[in-house]
RODRENGU-124356 format. One line per field, with one value per residue (C-alpha): residue number from 1; chain; z, x negated, y. Coordinates in steps of 0.02 Angstrom, whole numbers, plus 50000, padded with zeros to 5 digits. Last residue first. Example, Ala and Ser with C-alpha at 12.3 -4.5 7.8 and 13.67 -1.06 7.14 Angstrom:
2
num: 2,1
cadena: A,A
w: 50357,50390
u: 49316,49385
v: 49947,49775
END
This chain:
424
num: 424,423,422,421,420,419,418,417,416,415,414,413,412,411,410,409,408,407,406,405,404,403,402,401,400,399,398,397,396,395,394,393,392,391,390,389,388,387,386,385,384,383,382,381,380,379,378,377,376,375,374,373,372,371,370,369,368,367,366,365,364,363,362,361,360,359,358,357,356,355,354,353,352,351,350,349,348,347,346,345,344,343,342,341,340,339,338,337,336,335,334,333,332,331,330,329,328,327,326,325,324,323,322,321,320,319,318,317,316,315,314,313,312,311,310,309,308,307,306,305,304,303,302,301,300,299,298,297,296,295,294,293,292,291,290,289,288,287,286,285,284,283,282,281,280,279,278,277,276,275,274,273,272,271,270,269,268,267,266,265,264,263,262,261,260,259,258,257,256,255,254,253,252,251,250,249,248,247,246,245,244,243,242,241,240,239,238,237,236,235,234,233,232,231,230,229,228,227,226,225,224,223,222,221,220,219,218,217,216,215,214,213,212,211,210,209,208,207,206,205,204,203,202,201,200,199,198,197,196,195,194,193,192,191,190,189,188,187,186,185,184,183,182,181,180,179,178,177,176,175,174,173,172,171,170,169,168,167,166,165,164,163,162,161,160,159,158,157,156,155,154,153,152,151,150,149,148,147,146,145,144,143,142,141,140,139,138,137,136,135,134,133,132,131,130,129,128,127,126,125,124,123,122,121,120,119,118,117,116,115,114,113,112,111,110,109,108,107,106,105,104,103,102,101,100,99,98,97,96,95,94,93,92,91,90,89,88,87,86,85,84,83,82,81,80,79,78,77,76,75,74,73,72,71,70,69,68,67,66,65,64,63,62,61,60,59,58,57,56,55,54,53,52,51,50,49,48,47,46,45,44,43,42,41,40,39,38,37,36,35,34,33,32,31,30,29,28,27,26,25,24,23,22,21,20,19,18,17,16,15,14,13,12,11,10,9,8,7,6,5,4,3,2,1
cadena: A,A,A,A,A,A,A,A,A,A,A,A,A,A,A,A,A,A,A,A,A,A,A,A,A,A,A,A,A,A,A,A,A,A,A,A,A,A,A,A,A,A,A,A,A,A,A,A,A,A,A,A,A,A,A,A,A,A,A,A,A,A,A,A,A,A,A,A,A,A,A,A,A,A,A,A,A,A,A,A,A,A,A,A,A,A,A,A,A,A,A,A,A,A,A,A,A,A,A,A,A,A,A,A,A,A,A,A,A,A,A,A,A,A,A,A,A,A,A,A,A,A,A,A,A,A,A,A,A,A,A,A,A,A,A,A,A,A,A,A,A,A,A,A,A,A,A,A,A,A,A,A,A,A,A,A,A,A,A,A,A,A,A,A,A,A,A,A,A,A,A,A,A,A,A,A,A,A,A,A,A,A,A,A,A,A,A,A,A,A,A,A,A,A,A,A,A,A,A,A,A,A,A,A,A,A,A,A,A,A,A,A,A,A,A,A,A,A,A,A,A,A,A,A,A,A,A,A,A,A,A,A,A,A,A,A,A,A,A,A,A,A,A,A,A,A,A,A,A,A,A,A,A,A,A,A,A,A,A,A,A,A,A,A,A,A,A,A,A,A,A,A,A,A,A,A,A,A,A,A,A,A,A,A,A,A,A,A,A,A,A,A,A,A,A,A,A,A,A,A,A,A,A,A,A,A,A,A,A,A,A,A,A,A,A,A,A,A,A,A,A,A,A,A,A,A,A,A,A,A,A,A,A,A,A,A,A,A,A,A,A,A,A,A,A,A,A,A,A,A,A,A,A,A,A,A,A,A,A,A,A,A,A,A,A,A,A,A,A,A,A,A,A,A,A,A,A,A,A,A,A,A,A,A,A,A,A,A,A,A,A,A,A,A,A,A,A,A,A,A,A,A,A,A,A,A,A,A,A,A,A,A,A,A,A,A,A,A,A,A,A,A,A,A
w: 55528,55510,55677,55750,55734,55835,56010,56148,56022,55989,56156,56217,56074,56122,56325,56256,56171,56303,56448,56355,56318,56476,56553,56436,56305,56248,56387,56451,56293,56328,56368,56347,56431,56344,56450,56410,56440,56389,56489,56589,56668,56869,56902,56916,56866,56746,56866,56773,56785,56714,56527,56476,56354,56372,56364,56201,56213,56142,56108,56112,56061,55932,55922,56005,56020,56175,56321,56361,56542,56548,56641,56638,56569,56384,56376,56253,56145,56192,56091,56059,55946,55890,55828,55695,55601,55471,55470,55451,55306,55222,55275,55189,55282,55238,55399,55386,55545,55483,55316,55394,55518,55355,55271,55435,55454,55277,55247,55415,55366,55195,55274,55398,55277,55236,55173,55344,55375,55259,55333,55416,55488,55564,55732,55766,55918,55940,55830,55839,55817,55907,55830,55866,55727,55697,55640,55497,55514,55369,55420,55538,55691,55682,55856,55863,56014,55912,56010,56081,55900,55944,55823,55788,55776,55974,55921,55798,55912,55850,55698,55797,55874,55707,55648,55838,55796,55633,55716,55863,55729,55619,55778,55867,55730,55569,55459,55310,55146,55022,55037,55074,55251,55321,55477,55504,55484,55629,55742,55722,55759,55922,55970,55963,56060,56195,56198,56369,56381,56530,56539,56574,56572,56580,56565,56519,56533,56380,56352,56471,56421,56236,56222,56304,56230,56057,56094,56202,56018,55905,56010,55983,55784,55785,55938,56099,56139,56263,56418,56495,56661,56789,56957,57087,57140,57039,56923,56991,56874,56873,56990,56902,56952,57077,57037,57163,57009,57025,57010,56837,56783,56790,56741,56591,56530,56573,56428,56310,56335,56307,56133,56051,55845,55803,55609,55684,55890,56003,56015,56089,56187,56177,56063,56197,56310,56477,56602,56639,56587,56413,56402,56432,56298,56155,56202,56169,56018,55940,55937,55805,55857,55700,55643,55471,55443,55563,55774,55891,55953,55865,56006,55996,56176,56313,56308,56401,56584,56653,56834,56945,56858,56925,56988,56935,56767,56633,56581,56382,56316,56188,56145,55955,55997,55845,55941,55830,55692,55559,55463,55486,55443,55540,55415,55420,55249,55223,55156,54985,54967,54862,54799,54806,54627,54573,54426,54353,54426,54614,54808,54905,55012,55151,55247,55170,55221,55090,55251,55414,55515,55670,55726,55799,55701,55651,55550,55381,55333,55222,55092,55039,54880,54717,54601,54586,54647,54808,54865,55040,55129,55204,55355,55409,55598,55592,55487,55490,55396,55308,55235,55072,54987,54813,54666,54577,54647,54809,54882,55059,55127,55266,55319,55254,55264,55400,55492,55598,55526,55617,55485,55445,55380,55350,55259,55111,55138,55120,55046,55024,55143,55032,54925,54900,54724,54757,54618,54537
u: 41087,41144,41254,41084,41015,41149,41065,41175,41318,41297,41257,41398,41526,41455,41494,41679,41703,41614,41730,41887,41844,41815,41986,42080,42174,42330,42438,42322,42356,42212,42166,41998,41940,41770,41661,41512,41346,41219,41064,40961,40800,40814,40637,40537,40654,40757,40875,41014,41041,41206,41259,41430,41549,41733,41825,41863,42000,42004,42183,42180,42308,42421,42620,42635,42492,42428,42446,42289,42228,42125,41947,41828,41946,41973,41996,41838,41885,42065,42031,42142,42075,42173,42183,42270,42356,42478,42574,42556,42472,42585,42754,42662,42555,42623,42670,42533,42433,42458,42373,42262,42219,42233,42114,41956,41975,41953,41799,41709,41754,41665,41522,41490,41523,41678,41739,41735,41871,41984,42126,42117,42298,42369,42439,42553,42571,42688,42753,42621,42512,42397,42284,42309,42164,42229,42110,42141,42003,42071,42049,42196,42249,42428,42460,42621,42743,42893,42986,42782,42741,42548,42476,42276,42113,42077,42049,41937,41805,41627,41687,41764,41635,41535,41688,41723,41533,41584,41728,41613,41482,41639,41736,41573,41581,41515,41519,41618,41520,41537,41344,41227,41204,41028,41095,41223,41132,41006,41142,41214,41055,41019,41191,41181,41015,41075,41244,41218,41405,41493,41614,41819,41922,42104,42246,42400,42545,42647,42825,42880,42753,42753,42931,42925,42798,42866,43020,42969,42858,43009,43097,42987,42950,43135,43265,43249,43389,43349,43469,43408,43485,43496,43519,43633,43665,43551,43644,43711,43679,43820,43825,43806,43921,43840,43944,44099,44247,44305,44137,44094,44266,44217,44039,44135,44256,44110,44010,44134,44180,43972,44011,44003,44006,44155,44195,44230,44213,44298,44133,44167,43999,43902,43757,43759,43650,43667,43529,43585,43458,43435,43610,43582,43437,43563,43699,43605,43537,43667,43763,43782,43703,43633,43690,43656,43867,43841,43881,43976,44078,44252,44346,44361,44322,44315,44155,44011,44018,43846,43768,43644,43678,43554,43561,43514,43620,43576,43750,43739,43791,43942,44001,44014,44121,44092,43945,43811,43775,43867,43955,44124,44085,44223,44375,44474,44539,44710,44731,44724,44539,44485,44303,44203,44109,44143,44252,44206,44157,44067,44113,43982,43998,43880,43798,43910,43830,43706,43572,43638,43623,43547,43592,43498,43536,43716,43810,43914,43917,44048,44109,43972,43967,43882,43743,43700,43582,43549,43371,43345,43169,43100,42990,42875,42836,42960,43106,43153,43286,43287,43427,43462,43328,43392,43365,43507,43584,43665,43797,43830,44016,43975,43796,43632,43421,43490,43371,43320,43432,43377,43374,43434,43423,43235,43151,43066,43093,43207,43361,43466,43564,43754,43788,43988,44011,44190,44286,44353
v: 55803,55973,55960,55897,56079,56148,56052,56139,56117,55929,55859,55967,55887,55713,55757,55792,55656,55535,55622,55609,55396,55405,55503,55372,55419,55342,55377,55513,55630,55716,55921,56026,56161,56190,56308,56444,56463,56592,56577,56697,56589,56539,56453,56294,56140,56277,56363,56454,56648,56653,56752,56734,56662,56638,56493,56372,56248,56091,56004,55794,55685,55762,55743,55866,56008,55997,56104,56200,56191,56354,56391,56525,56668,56648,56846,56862,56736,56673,56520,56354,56205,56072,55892,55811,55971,55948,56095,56284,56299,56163,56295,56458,56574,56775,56802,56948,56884,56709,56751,56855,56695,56584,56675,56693,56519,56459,56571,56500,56351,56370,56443,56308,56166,56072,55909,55828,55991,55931,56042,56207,56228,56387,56355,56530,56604,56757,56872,57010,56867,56749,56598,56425,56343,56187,56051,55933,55795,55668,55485,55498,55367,55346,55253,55176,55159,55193,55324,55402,55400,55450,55573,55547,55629,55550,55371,55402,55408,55403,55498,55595,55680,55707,55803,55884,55957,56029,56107,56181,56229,56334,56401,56495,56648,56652,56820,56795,56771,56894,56954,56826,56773,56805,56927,56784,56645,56699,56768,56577,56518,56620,56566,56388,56399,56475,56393,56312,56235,56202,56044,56046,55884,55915,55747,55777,55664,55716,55706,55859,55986,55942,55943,56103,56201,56146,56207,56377,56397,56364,56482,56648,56602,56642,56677,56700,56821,56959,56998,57161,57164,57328,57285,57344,57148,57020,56929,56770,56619,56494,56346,56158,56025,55888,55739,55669,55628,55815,55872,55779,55819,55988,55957,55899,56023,56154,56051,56059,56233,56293,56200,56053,56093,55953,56010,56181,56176,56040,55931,55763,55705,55543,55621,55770,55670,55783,55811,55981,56066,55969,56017,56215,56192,56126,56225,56376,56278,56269,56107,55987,55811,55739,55561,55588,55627,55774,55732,55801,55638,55566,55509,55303,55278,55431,55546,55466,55531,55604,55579,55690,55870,55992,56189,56347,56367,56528,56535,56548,56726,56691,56880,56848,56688,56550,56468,56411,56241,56317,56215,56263,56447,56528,56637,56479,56429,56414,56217,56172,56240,56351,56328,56492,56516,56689,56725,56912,57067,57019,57005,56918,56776,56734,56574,56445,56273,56173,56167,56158,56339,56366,56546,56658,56793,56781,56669,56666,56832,56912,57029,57091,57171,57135,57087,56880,56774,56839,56818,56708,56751,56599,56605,56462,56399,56219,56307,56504,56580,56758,56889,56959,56974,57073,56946,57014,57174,57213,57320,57346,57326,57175,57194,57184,57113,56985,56911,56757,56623,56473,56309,56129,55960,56009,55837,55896,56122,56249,56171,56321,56406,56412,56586,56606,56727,56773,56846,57003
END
C-alpha cells in the first residue's frame, strides 16, 4: 500500500492560487481513475479536479471555502502499490501547510462593528505572513476582517503553518493596539432570543462581493443618465426579426446598442480602456470587447463578447445568446469570462427607470440599459405615444470627465434614435 498525494494544479497563466468550492467525496470513499474529485474556482471559472489514480481517501487537504496555493497537497488517497507522498525527516503535521485558510474547523470570523484608527508594524526582523512571491497568506476571512479594520497584513507575523496570519494574530494586535491608547474593535452581538443563520460566502458568491468592493472603494463614479426615443429602433428591429432567415437568433436591443458603443468609441477611445490606478497608466484598447453581465442561478456572471468591430448585428446577436447559455450552464470557460473593455448591464424588463451601475474594475465606463416603455410625448403640436427608454451609465471620473461622458453618451442616443446611421 502507498499514498498517492494529489497537489491543486496550476489552473490557469498567472493564478498563484485558488477557492476550493466543492468536494465531490469524503474520507473512506473509493475512487477510480479520472473520477472528479472535487472543484476550485479562480477569477469567475470553475475547475473540476480528476483523480489520477483509483483508490481510497484517506485525506482532504482543505475545506470549502478555502483558498488554496497552487502545487499544495489538497488530498491523499490510499492506493495498491508505492504512492508518491514524500516523507519528510521530521513527523509530519496532519494540517496542510500550504493552505491559505484557518486550520480550526469551527473558525467563524467575528463580524466587527467598530474601526481601528492606528496599526503597529510587526516588531523588526520577525518573519511576516507572506509566500516566497511576496503574497500575503491569509484566508480570506482574515483577509476581509483586515481590510475592516484598516490593517496592512503585509507587515504582520503570521503564527499559523508556514506563517498563514490568522483571526489570533490580529486579536494579538488590537490588543496591544488598546493597551497602547487605539480604538480596539468590539465583537458582533447576536441578537438576543434570535435565531441566526450564519451562511459562508464562498465561490462565484465572493468573487462578486470582491470585485464589488474594490470597484466600489477605488473608483470615483460618476452617473450620467439620458432617455432614449427608440421608436424607430424598434420598428426596425421587429422588421429584421420577422424577415430573419431561419437559424438566426432573434435580435434583441443588445446587438444595435453594441454596434452603436463601436461607432461611439471610435470617437472616444478614451473610454474602451483599463486604467492602472497603482501605475497611473491608461491602457486604451483597439479591440472593443464588451461584457455582457448576465444573471445566473449562481449569481452574476460578465460573459465576454470580444471583437465586437468585427461583428455584425446577427453575429452578435448569435454570440450573446451562446455565451449567456454557456454562462447559464457554468459551462463558459476562463477567456469567456475575461477580457472585457467596457460593459453593458441589463435588468430588461425589471431595469426600473434609473440604476447607478458600478463599473467593472479595471474598465472605465459600464452602460446600463433600463426598462422600456411607452409615454405620450409632445411633438411641437401634440402628445404622440413613443417608446423611450433610459441608459444609466457610470465613469471612471478620474480619467473621465463628466463631458467627455456626456458626448459618449449623447453619440450613442444620436445613434439609436436614428438606427439607420449604425449601417452607415
Amino acid at each position: 500500500m502507498g499514498t498517492h498525494v494529489i497537489k491543486l494544479p496550476d489552473v490557469g497563466e498567472g493564478v498563484a492560487e485558488a477557492e476550493l468550492v466543492e468536494w465531490a467525496v469524503v474520507v473512506g470513499d473509493v475512487v477510480a481513475e479520472d473520477d472528479i474529485i472535487g472543484a476550485v474556482m479562480t477569477d469567475k471559472a470553475t475547475v473540476e479536479i480528476p483523480s489520477p489514480v483509483q483508490g481510497t481517501i484517506s485525506w482532504l487537504g482543505a475545506e470549502i471555502g478555502d483558498t488554496v496555493i497552487v502545487g499544495a497537497d489538497l488530498i491523499k488517497i490510499e492506493i495498491l502499490g508505492e504512492g508518491n507522498e514524500q516523507v519528510s525527516p521530521v513527523a509530519a503535521d496532519p494540517t496542510p501547510a500550504a493552505s491559505v485558510a484557518e486550520v480550526a474547523t469551527n473558525d467563524v470570523p467575528p463580524e466587527p462593528s467598530g474601526t481601528v484608527i492606528a496599526q503597529t508594524p510587526a516588531p523588526q526582523g520577525q518573519p511576516m505572513g507572506k509566500s516566497n512571491d511576496g503574497k500575503v497568506l491569509a484566508s480570506p476571512a482574515v483577509r476581509k476582517r483586515g481590510q475592516f479594520l484598516n490593517l496592512d497584513l503585509s507587515q504582520f507575523k503570521g503564527t499559523g503553518p508556514e506563517g498563514i496570519i490568522t483571526h489570533e494574530d490580529l486579536d494579538r494586535h488590537l490588543l496591544t493596539l488598546q493597551s497602547s491608547g487605539g480604538v480596539a474593535m468590539t465583537p458582533y452581538d447576536k441578537p438576543q432570543g434570535a435565531e441566526t443563520t450564519q451562511i459562508k460566502v464562498i465561490g462565484l458568491r465572493r468573487k462578486i462581493a470582491e470585485q464589488m468592493s474594490r470597484a466600489h472603494s477605488r473608483i470615483p463614479h460618476i452617473t450620467y443618465v439620458e432617455e432614449i426615443d427608440v421608436t424607430e429602433l424598434e420598428g426596425l428591429r421587429q422588421n429584421l426579426n420577422d424577415s430573419r432567415d431561419d437559424g438566426q437568433p432573434k435580435l434583441s436591443l443588445l446587438p444595435f446598442l453594441m454596434r452603436a458603443m463601436v461607432l461611439a468609441i471610435k470617437d472616444q477611445p478614451g473610454l474602451n480602456a483599463h486604467y492602472d490606478d497603482e501605475n497611473g497608466i491608461i491602457h486604451q484598447h483597439k479591440s472593443v470587447n464588451i461584457g455582457i453581465a448576465a444573471q445566473t442561478d449562481n449569481g452574476l456572471m460578465v460573459p465576454v463578447v470580444r471583437d465586437v468591430q468585427n461583428l455584425g448585428l446577427w453575429s452578435s446577436a448569435t454570440e450573446i445568446l451562446r455565451l449567456a447559455e454557456a454562462a447559464r450552464n457554468n459551462t463558459a470557460k476562463r477567456e469567456e469570462l475575461s477580457g472585457s473593455t467596457i460593459t453593458i448591464t441589463s435588468l430588461g424588463k425589471m431595469g426600473g427607470i434609473v440604476t447607478t451601475p458600478v463599473i467593472n474594475h479595471p474598465e472605465v465606463a459600464i452602460i446600463g440599459v433600463n426598462k422600456m416603455e411607452m409615454k405620450p410625448v409632445w411633438d411641437g403640436e401634440k402628445f404622440v405615444p413613443r417608446q423611450t427608454m433610459n441608459l444609466s451609465s457610470s465613469f471612471d471620473h478620474r480619467v473621465v470627465d463628466g463631458w467627455d461622458a456626456a458626448v459618449f453618451i449623447q453619440r450613442i442616443k444620436t445613434l439609436l434614435e436614428k438606427p439607420l446611421l449604425i449601417f452607415t
